[in-house]
N, C-alpha and C positions, 0 to 999 in steps of 0.2 A: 586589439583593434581600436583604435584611436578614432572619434567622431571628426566627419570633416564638417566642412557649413552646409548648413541646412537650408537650402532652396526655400522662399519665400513664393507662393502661389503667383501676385501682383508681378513679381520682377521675373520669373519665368516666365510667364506668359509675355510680358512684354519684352523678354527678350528671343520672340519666336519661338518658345519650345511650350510644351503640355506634358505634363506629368502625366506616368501610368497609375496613379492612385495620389489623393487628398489624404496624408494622414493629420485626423481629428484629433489633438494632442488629449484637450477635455481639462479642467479647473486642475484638478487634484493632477493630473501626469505634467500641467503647468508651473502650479504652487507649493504642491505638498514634497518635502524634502523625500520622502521614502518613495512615492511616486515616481519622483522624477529620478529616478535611477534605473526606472522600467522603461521611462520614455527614453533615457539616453540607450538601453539594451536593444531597444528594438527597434532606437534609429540606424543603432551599428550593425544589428543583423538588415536591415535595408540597405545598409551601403555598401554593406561586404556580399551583399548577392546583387547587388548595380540594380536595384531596382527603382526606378526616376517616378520621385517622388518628393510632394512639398508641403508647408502647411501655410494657413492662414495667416500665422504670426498675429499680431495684436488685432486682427479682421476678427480673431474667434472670441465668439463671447461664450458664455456657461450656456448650454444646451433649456434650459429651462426645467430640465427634468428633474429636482427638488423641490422648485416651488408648485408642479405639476401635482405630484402625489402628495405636498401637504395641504393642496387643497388651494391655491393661490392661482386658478385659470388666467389670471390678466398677466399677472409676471411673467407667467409660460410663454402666452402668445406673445405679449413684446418681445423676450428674449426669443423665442422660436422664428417666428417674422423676421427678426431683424438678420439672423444668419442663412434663413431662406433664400433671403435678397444676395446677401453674399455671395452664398455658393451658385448662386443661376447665374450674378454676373460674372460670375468665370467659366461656367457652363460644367460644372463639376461632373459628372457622373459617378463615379468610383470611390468612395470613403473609406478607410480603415480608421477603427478604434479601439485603442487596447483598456478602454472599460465598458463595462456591458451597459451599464447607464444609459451612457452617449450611444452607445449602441443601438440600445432597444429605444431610445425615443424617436431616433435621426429616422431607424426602420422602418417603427411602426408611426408613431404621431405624426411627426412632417410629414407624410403624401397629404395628409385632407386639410393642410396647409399650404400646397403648391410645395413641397419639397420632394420630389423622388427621384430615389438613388440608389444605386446598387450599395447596401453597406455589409461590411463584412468585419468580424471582429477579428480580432491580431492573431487569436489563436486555429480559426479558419484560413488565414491567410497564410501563415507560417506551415499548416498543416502542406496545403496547394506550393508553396515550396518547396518542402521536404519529396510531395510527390513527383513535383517535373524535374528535381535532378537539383536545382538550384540553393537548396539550403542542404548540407552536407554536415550530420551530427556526428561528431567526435564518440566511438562505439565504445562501448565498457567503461567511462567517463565516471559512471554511479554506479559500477558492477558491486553487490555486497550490500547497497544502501536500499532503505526500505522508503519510500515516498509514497502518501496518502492526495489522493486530490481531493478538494471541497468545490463543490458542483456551486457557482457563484446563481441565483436567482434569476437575476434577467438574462442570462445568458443559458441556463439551462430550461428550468420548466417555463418562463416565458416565449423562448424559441427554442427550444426543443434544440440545442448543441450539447450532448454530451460525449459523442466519442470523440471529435478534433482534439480534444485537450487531454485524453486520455491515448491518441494512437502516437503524438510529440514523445510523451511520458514512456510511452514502450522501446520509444528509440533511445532511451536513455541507458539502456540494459541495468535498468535496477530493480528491483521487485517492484510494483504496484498491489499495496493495499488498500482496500476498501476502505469506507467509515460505515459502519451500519447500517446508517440513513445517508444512502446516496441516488444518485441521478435525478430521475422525478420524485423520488421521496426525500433528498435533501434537505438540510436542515441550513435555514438562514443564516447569517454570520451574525445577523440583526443590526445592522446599516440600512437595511432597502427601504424604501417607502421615506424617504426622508429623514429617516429614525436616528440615522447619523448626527443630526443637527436638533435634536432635542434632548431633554432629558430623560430620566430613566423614569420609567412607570411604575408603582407599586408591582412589588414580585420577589417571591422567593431566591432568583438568581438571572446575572446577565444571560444572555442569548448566547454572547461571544463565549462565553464561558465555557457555556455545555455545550457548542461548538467543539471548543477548544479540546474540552476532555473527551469528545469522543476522535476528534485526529489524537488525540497523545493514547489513548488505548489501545489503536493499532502500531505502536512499539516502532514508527515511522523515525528515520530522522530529518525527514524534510516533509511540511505540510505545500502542495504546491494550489496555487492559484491561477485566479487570471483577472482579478478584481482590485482597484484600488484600496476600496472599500472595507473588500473582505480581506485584504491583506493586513490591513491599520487591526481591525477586529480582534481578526486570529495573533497574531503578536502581540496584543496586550491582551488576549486570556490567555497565551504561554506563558507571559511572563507574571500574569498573576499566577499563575500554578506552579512559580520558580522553575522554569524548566527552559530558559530564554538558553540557557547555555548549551543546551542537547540538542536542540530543535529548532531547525531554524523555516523560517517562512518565508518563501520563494515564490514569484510569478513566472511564469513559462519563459520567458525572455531570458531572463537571468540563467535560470538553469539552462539554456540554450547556450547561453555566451560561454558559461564555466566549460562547458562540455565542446565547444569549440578551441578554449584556451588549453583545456587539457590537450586534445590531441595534437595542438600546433608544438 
């Protein structure tokens, strides 16, 4: 599937039409190279199920939500305010974002900012297509293969989504295994909290790490995700534990598209 052009909010609307959903690209599905692989996935699975959709383009700034939780309330609301304004002047209702971040702050923080909106993460949304008929997953695609999901933070125990991302994963016809510590008991990838952007704290061992080893103890050959964040993590504790070549680290999208290549 080949990306076509991607709809600009500003020139939609000014050319009479409204998009069915605002997708929030977010810093990292913008800039970070392994990111934008997820964003280009799940702008193909939008175009390949016609669903009319746009984004802000250079309108979007970084949601605030790192300088939010290290503690930096001014940066937040500048950056929070100023995409407020944004989105009301195009009278947005409807948001998708395929990191839980942008997720959980657009969700929860923006309403007592004058932001509210229905948002819904990529893998809720993709789930809602699989249901109405409209996203059609190539069957036995991973018959044989064993895949682990890790419960991303603000997308699990902060809102409480754990099946959407596990009922995608069952359409794949591959085993699903557990990690010890999952759903609300989840084990961070240790990115959240803005943890990502500083250095390591005195400790015995990364976060990512023992992450890491508990997805490679379930004998998985694909760790699957749904986080920017947590996917930078878990790929560099695979590959500290030399095992980059067995195991690979997937966000939902991806594994969507292979499973659609496969069956075409």
């Amino acid at each position: 599937m080949e990306i076509r052009n991607i709809p600009i909010i500003s020139e939609m609307i000014a050319g009479g039409n409204y998009p069915e959903v605002l997708f929030w690209v977010g810093c990292a599905g913008s800039f970070d190279p392994r990111a934008q692989k997820v964003t280009r996935a799940f702008v193909q699975i939008l175009q390949s199920c016609k669903i009319s959709f746009a984004i802000l383009g250079k309108e979007e700034q970084c949601t605030g939500d790192p300088a939010r939780r290290a503690g930096n309330e001014f940066i937040f609301q500048m950056l929070a305010l100023q995409n407020i304004q944004t989105l009301n002047s195009y009278d947005v209702k409807r948001i998708v974002t395929t990191c839980p971040h942008c997720f959980n702050v657009i969700k929860n923080d923006y309403p007592a900012l004058g932001g509210d909106y229905e948002v819904v993460h990529h893998s809720q949304f993709l789930q809602s297509l699989i249901d109405e008929g409209r996203l059609k997953i190539g069957e036995g695609s991973f018959q044989g293969k064993k895949i682990t999901y890790h419960d991303s933070c603000y997308l699990g125990r902060a809102n409480d989504i754990f099946e959407a991302p596990r009922q995608i994963l069952e359409q794949l016809d591959a085993d699903l295994v557990e990690m010890e510590r999952n759903r609300r008991n989840g084990l961070c990838c240790g990115a959240g909290g803005a943890q990502m952007f500083k250095e390591d704290e005195p400790g015995s061992k990364r976060i990512n790490i023992e992450r890491a080893e508990e997805a490679l103890s379930t004998n998985s050959d694909i760790i699957a995700a749904n986080c920017p964040f947590c996917i930078t993590m878990l790929t560099d504790g695979v590959a500290a534990k030399e095992k980059s070549g067995e195991v690979m680290v997937y966000d939902l999208t991806e594994l969507i598209i292979q499973s659609i290549k496969n069956e075409s």
